[in-house]
C-alpha positions as CSV (number, residue, x, y, z in Angstrom):
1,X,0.0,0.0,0.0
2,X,1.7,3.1,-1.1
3,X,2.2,5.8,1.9
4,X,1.5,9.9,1.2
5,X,4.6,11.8,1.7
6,X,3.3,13.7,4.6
7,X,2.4,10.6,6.4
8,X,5.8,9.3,6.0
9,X,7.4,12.3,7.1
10,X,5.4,12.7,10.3
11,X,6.3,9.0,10.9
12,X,9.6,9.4,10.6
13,X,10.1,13.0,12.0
14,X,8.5,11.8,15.5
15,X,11.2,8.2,15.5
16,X,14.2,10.8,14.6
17,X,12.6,12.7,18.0
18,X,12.4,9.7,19.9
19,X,8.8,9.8,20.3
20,X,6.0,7.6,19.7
21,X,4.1,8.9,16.1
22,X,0.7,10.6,16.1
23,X,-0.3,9.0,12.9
24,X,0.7,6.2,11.0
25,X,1.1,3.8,13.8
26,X,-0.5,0.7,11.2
27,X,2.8,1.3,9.5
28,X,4.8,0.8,12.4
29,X,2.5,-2.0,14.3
30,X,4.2,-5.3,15.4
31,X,1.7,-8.0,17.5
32,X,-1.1,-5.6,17.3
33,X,-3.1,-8.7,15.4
34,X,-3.7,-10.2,18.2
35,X,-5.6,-7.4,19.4
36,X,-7.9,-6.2,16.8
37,X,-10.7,-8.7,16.1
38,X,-12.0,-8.0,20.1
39,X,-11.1,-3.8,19.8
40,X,-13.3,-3.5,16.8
41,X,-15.8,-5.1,18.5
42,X,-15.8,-3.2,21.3
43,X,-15.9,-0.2,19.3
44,X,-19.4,-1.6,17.3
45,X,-20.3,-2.2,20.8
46,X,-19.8,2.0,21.5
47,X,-21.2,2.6,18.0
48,X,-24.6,0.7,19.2
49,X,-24.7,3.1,22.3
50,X,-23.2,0.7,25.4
51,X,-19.9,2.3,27.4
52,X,-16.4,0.2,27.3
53,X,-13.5,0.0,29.7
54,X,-10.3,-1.5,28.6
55,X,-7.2,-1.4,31.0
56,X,-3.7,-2.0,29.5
57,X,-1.2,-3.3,31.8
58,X,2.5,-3.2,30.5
59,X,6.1,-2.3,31.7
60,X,8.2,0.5,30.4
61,X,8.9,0.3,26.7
62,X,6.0,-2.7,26.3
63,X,4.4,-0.2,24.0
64,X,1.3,0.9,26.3
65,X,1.4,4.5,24.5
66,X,1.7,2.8,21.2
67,X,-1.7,0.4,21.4
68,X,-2.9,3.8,22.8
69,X,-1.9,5.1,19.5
70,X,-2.7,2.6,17.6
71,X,-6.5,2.4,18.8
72,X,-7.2,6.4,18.2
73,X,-6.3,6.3,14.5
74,X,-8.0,2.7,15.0
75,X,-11.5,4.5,16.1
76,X,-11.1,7.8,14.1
77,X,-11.2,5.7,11.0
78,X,-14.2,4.5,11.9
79,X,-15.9,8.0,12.6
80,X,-15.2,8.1,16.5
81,X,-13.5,11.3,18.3
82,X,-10.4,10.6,20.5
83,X,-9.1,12.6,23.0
84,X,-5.5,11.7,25.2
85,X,-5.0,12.7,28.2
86,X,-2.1,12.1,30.3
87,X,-2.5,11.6,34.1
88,X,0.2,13.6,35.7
89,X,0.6,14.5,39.8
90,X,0.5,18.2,39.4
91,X,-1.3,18.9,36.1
92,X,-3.4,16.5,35.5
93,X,-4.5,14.4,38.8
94,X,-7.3,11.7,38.1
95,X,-9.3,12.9,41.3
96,X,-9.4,16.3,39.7
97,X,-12.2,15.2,37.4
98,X,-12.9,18.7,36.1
99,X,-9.4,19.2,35.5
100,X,-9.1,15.8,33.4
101,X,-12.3,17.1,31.5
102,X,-10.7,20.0,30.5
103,X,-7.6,18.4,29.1
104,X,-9.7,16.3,27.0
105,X,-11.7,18.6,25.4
106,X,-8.3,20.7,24.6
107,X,-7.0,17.5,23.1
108,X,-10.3,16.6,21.7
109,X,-9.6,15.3,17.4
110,X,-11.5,13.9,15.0
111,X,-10.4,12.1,11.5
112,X,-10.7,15.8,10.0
113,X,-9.2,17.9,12.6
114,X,-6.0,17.5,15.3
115,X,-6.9,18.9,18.7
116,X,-9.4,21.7,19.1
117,X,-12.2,19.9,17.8
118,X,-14.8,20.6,20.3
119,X,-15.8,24.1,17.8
120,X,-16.0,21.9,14.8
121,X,-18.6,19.1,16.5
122,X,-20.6,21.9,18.1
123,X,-21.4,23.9,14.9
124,X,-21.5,20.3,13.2
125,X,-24.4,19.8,15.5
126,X,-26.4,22.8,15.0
127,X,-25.8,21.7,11.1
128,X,-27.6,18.2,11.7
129,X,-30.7,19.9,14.0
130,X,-31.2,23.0,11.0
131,X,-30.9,19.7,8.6
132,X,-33.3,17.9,10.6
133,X,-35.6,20.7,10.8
134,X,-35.7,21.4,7.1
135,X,-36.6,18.1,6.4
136,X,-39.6,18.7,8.8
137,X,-40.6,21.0,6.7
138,X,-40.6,19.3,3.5
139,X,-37.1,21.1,2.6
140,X,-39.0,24.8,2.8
141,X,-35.8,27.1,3.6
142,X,-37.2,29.0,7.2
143,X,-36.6,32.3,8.3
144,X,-33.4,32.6,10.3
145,X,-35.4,34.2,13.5
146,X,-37.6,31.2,12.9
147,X,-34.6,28.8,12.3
148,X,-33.0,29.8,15.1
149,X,-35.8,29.6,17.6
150,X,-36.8,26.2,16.3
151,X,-33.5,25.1,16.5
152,X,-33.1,25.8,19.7
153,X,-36.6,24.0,20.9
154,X,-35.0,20.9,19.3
155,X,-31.5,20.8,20.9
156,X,-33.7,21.4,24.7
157,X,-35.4,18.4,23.4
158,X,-32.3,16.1,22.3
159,X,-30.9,17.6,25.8
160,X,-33.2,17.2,28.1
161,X,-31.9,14.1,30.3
162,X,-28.8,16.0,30.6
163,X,-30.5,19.1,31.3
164,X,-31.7,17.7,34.7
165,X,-28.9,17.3,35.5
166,X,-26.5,20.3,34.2
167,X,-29.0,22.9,33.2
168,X,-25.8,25.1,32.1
169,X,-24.7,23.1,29.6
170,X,-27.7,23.9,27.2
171,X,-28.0,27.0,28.1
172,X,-24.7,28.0,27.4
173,X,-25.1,25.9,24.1
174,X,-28.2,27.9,23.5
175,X,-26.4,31.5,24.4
176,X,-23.8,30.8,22.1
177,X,-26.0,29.9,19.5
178,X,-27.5,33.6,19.8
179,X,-24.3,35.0,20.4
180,X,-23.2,33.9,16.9
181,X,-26.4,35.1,15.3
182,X,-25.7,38.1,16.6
183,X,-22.1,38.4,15.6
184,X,-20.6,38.3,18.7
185,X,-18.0,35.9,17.7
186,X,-16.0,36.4,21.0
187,X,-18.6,36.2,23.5
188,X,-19.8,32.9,21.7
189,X,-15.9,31.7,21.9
190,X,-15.8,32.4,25.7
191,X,-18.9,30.4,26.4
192,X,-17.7,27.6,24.3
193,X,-14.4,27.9,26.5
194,X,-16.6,27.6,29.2
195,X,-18.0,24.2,28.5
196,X,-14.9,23.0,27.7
197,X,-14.2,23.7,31.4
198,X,-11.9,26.6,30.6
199,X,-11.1,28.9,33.9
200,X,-11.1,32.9,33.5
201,X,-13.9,33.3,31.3
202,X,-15.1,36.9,31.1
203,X,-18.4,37.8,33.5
204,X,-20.2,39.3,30.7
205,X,-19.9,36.2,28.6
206,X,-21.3,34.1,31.6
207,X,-24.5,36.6,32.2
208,X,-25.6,36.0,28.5
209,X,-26.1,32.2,29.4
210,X,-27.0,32.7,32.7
211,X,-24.1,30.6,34.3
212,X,-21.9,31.6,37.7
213,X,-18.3,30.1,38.5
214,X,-16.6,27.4,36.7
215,X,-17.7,23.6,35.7
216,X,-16.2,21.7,38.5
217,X,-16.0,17.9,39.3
218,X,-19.8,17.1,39.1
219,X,-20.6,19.7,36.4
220,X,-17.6,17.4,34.1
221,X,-19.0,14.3,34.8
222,X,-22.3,15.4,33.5
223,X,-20.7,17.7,30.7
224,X,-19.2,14.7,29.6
225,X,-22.7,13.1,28.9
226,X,-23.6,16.0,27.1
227,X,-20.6,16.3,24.4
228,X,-21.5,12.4,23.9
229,X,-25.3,13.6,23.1
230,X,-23.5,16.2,20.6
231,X,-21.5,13.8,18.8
232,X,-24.4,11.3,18.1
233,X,-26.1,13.8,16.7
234,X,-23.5,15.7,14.6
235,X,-23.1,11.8,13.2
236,X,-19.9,10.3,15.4
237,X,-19.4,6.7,16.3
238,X,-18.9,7.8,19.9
239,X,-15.9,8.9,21.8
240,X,-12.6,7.5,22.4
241,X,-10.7,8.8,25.8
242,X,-7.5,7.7,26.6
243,X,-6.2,8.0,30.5
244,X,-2.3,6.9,29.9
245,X,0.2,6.7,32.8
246,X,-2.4,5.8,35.5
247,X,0.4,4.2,37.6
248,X,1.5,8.0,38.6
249,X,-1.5,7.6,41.2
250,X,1.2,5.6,43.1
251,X,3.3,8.3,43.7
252,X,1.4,11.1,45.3
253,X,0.0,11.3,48.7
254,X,-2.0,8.9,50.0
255,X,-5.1,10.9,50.6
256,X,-5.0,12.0,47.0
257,X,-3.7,8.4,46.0
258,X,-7.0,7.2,47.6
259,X,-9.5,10.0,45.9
260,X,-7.8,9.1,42.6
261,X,-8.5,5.6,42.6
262,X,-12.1,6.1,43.5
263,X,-12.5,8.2,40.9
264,X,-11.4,6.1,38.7
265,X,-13.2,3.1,40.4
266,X,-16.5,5.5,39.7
267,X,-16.0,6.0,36.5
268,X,-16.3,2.2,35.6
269,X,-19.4,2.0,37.7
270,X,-21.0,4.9,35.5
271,X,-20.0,3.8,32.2
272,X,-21.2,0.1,33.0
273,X,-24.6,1.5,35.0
274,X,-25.7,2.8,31.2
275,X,-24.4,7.1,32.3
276,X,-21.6,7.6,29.2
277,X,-23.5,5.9,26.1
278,X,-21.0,6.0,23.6
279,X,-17.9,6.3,25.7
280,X,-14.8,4.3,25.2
281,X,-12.2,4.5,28.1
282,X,-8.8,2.8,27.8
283,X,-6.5,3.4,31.1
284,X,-3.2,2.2,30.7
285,X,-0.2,1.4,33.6
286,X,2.5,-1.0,34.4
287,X,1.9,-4.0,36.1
288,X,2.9,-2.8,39.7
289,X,-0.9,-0.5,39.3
290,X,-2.6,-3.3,38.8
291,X,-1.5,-5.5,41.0
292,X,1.2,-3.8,43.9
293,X,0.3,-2.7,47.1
294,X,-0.1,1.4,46.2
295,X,-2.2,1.3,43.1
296,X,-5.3,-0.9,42.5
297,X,-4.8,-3.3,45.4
298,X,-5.3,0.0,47.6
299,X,-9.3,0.0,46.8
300,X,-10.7,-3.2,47.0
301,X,-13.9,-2.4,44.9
302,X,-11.6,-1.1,42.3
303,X,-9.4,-3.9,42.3
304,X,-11.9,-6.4,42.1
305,X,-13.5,-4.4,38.9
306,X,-10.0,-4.6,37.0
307,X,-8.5,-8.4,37.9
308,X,-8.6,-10.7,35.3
309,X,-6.2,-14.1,35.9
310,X,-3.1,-14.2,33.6
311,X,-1.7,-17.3,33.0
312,X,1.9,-18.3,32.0
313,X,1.9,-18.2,28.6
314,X,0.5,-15.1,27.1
315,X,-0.5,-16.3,24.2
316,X,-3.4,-17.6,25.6
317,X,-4.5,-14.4,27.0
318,X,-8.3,-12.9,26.2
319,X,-8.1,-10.2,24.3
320,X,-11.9,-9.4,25.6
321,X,-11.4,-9.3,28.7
322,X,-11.4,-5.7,30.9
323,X,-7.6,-5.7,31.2
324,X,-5.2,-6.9,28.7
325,X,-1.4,-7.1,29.0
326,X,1.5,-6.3,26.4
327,X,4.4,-8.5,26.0
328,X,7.7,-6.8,26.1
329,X,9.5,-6.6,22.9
330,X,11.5,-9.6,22.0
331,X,14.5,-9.4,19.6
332,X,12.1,-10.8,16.4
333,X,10.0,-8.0,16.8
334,X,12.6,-5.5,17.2
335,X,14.2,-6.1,14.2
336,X,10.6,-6.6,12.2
337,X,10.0,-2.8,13.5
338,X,13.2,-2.2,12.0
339,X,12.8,-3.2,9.2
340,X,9.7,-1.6,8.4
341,X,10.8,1.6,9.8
342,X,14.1,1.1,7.1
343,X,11.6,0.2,4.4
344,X,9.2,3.1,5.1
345,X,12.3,5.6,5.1
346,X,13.6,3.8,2.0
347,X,10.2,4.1,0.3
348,X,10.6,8.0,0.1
349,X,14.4,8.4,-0.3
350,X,15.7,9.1,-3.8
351,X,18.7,7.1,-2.3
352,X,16.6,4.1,-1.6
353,X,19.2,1.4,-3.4
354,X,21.9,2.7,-1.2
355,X,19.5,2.4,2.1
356,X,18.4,-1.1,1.8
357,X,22.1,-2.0,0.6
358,X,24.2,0.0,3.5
359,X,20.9,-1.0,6.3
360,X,20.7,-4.8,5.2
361,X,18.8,-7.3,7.0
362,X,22.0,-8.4,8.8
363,X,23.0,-4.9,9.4
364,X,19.6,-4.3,11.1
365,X,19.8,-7.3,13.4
366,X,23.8,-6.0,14.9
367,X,22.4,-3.0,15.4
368,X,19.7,-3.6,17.7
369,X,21.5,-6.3,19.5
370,X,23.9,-3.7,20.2
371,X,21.7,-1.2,21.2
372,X,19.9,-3.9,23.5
373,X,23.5,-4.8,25.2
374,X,24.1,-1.0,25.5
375,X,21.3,-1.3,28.0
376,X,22.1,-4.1,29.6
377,X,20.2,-6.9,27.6
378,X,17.0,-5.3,28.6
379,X,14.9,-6.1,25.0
380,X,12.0,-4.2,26.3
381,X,13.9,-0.8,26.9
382,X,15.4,-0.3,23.7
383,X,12.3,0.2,21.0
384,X,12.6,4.2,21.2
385,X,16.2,4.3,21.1
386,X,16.9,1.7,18.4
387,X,14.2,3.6,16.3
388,X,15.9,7.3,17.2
389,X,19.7,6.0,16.4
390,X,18.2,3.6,13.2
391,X,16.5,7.0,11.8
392,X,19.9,8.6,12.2
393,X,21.6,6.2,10.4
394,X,19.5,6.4,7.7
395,X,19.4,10.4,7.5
396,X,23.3,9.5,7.0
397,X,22.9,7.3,4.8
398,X,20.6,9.5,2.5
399,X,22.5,12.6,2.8
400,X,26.0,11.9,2.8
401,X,27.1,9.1,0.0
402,X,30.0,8.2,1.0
403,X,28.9,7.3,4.4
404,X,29.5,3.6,5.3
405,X,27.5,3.0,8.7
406,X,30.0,-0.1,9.5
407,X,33.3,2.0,9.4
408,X,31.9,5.3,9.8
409,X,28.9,5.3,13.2
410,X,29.3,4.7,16.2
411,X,26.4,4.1,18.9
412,X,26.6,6.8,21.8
413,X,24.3,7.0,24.5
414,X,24.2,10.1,26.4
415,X,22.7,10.5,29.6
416,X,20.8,13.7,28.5
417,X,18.5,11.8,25.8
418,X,17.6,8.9,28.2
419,X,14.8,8.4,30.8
420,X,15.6,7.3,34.0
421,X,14.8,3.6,33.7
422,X,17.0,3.4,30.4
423,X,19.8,5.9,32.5
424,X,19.2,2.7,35.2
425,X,20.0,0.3,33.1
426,X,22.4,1.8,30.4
427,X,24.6,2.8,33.6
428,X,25.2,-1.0,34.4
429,X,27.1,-1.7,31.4
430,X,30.4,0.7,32.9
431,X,29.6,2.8,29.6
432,X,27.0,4.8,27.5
433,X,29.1,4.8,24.4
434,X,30.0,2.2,21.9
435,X,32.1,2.3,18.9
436,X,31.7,0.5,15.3
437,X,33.8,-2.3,16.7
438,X,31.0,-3.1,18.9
439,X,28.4,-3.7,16.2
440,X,29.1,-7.8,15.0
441,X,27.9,-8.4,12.1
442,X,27.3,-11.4,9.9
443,X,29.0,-11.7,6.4
């Protein structure tokens, strides 16, 4: 399948960072197979109007942020919205609910726009109730006093379980409706901030709508309900959230510890009592969350909500059930990623002979088992780094032609590009830099 340009740069560009990709993660995917049959399912399951949980468990480097990845472009392809939010002990703590809210509708995407998509799906909305009405009236174009007074008669209507509960979440829909019929293109933008559970929006801007103060951890629960009403209507699948790094409850305090994981804990117990139709939530953590004595294990109800039995061999595990595990990269699919990642680069390169010649097969294969030895044999850790260094290599190899990577690179680890578990582990070895002589490799 041939590969746009811009998708292959963007690939490439975030590997040569270090990072995981935004897009393209299908190009990059090793062992996802496993995996898809029972995601898709679960994401018909969302379509129909029925709330998911899925928990991934893995250590550093398993690839947690990848399936993370992987899933979004997964769902936007078939018409969900996807928002990532990383759980963080001073910016974004999990019993903060309004707070998490927030950063989700900032990150909020859709298959036709990256981030800052809540605008888009509200004024998509409005579209689909004007489109709605018109049919009503046998396609007859209305008047826009009338249009706009009917349309607003239909969105109390498709709003009004949520309004019993947050009463300011279509009224501030309705305000900004008439804020925009109006002109007032800033006022509507500061109530739209508003539901998004922005801070600091102007007192003017509030008295329009009627609203007082800021949406806070109830008011975010139920807005939540309300942007899944909007994107049903405007014609989404549902909505995809993504809570990564979960594990960082562990960390804090153990008052916030415990608030966090009841929070989380109730938002399992909502989305399975019938509350977020149309909601899929993947948490991801390592295994010491699940199952060590300062994540999960710390709330009973919580625990007992997320346990599934693991046996020995994962290869047997259920890829259906609530919590799922990843397998640490082994040194096959190290080198498979590296391969694609040489033939995707390659693909693009108007030196593409001299890539696949100078980053053979063989050359591939002494290159990551050298990276892997330059931290300490730990397969798992080295996925990010092989795939920074391997990018490098073939920038050289591109750019330069009489570069030779086998007399002319040599692998150098510096402490300031590493994380602290790869610093851990790179520090065993006595060295963080290793010359060509190092790299073995078969001829």
């Amino acid at each position: 399948m041939a590969v746009s340009r811009q998708r292959r740069r963007e690939t490439i560009d975030a590997l040569r960072a270090g990072t995981v990709p935004k897009r393209g993660l299908d190009l990059l995917a090793v062992g996802m197979d496993r995996f898809a049959l029972a995601v898709d399912s679960e994401l018909d399951s969302v379509r129909s109007g029925s709330g998911v949980l899925k928990a991934v468990r893995g250590e550093y480097g398993s690839g947690k942020t990848f399936f993370a990845r992987w899933l979004q472009e997964r769902a936007k392809r078939a018409g969900f919205a996807v928002a990532e939010v990383q759980i963080s002990e001073t910016e974004t703590p999990l019993h903060r609910l309004e707070t998490v809210y927030r950063r989700l509708m900032e990150r909020l995407s859709t298959a036709d726009q990256e981030q800052g998509a809540f605008r888009a799906i509200v004024d998509g909305w409005f579209f689909a109730l004007e489109e709605d009405l018109l049919q009503e009236n046998g396609g007859q174009q209305l008047e826009e006093a009338v249009l706009l007074e009917r349309t607003n008669d239909l969105m109390e209507k498709r709003l009004a379980s949520i309004t019993k509960m947050a009463p300011a979440f279509a009224a501030t829909l309705r305000a900004y409706r008439s804020a925009l019929a109006e002109g007032n293109v800033a006022e509507a933008e500061a109530l739209l901030a508003w539901v998004a559970g922005q801070p600091n929006v102007s007192a003017s801007a509030k008295r329009r709508a009627g609203i007082k103060g800021d949406v806070d951890h109830f008011g975010a629960l139920s807005f939540l309900q309300g942007l899944l009403v909007l994107l049903r209507d405007a014609g989404y699948a549902g909505l995809l959230v993504v809570l990564d790094e979960v594990e960082t409850l562990q960390r804090v305090r153990g008052d916030i510890r415990e608030k966090g994981l009841n929070a989380l804990r109730q938002l399992i117990d909502e989305i399975y009592g019938g509350r977020f139709q149309g909601l899929y939530l993947l948490i991801t953590g390592t295994p010491a969350f699940f199952t060590g004595p300062q994540g999960a294990q710390r709330l009973p109800p919580l625990s007992q909500r997320l346990h599934v039995e693991f046996g020995p061999d994962d290869k047997f595990d259920n890829p259906r059930a609530i919590q799922i595990r990843l397998r640490n990269f082994d040194m096959s699919g190290l080198n498979e990623v590296g391969r694609k990642v040489r033939d995707l680069f390659a693909e693009g390169s108007p030196a593409a002979d001299r890539v696949h010649q100078l980053a053979s097969d063989a050359y591939l294969e002494a290159f990551a088992n050298t990276m892997v030895g330059a931290l300490g044999g730990k397969v798992g850790l080295a996925p990010r780094l092989y795939l920074k260094k391997l990018v490098d290599v073939l920038d050289r190899i591109e750019q330069f032609p009489d570069f030779d990577p086998r007399k002319d690179y040599g692998l150098a680890l510096a402490d300031a590009e590493l994380s602290l578990e790869e610093r851990a582990v790179a520090s065993l070895t006595g060295s963080a830099a290793f010359g060509v002589d190092d790299i073995k490799l078969k001829l």
